[in-house]
N, C-alpha and C positions, 0 to 999 in steps of 0.2 A: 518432440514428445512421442513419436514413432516407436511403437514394440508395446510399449505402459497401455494397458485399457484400464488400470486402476481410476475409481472418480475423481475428481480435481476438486482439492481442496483448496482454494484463492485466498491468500494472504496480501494485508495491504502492511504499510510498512509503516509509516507516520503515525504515534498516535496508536498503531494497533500491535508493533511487534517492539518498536524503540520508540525511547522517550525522549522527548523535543523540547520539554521545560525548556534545557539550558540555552535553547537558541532562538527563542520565541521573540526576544528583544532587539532581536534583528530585522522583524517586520511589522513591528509597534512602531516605529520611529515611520518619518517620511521624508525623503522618498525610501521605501522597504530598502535594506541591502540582501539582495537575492544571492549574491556571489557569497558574501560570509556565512547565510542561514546552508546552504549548502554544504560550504568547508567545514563547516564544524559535525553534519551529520556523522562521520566516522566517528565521535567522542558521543552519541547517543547512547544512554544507559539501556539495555532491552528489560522489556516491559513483560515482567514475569509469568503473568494471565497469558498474553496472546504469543510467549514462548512457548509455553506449557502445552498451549491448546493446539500450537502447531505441530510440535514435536506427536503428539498423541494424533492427530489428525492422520499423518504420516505412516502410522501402523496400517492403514487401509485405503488410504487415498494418495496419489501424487501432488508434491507442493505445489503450487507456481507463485510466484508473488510477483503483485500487481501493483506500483505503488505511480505516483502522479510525480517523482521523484526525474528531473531532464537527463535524458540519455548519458549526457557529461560526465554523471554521477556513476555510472553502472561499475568502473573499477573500484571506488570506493567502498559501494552498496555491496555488491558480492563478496569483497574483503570484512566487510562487518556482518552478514549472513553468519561466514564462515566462521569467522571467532567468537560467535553464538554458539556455534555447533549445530546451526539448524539444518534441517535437510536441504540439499542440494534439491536446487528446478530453475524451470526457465526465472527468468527474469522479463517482466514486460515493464518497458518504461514511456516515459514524454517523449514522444518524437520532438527533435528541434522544432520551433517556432510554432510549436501544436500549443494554441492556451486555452483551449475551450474548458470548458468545464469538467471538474474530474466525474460530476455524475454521465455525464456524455463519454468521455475516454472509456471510461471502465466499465460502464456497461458495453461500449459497441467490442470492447475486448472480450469481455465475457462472453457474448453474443458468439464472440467465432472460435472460443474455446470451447462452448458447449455442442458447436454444430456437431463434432464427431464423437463428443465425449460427455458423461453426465460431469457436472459441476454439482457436488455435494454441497459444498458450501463458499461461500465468502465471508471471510470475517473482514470487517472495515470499521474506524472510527467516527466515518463523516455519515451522518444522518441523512444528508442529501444523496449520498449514493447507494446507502439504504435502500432508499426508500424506493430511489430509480432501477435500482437489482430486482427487489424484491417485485415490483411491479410490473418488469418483464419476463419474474419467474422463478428466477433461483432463489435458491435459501439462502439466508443472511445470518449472519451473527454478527450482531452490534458490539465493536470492541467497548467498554463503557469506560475499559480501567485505567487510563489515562487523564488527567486534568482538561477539559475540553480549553480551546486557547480561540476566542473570537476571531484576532488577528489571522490564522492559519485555517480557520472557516470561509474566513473573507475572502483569503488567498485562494484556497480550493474552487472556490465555486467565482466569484467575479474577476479573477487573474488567471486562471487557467496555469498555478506555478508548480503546483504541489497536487 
């Protein structure tokens, strides 16, 4: 991110920029299949609101998107960013075997995006990380426009998958 002083606008990507309906029934069942809910994210329909909101973010602020999404995924993810048409930025993902909680990831992320740079916003689907953002500071925008999916709340915060 070297040269940009523009402020950081933090996009999460499940739930806030693509929609995950069609793969939800991959970690309803037990034991979850983590390997298929992943393969199908490139078939995730984008989620209009937090397209929109990104795109317009972008007039003033640098993207970065933040999603709980395992490293494995990032040729995927960056190929479906791109056929959105969304703007180009870093990509912050799951380190291998990192499962702690996405409210813990994503704030200690945020945490060292903001050290050199204001962070205008996060927008995110999970209320837990909400709430953990907002708590250490930065402004939040609750993506709401998505179907919430308990199963992929569970996963967020007590699997560290997502």
């Amino acid at each position: 991110m070297t040269g940009d002083t523009r402020p950081l606008a933090v996009f999460d990507l499940d739930g806030t920029l693509a929609d995950t309906a069609h793969r939800q029934h991959f970690l309803e069942r037990r034991p979850r299949d983590w390997d298929a809910f992943f393969a199908a994210a490139p078939d995730d329909p984008p989620l209009a609101e937090g397209v929109d909101l990104c795109r317009s973010a972008a007039e003033e602020c640098q993207v970065v998107y933040l999603t709980g999404r395992p490293e494995r995924c990032r040729r995927d993810t960056l190929e479906w960013l791109a056929a959105q048409g969304l703007p180009e930025g870093p990509l912050h993902m799951r380190r291998h075997r990192d499962f702690r909680p996405a409210r813990v990831t994503k704030v200690e992320i945020l945490r060292r995006l903001g050290a050199g740079r204001e962070v205008r916003m996060l927008v995110d689907d999970d209320g837990l990380v909400c709430d953990a953002a907002a708590a250490a500071g930065f402004p939040v925008v609750r993506a709401h426009w998505a179907t919430p999916s308990e199963a992929l709340r569970e996963a967020q915060e007590r699997e560290g998958r997502t």
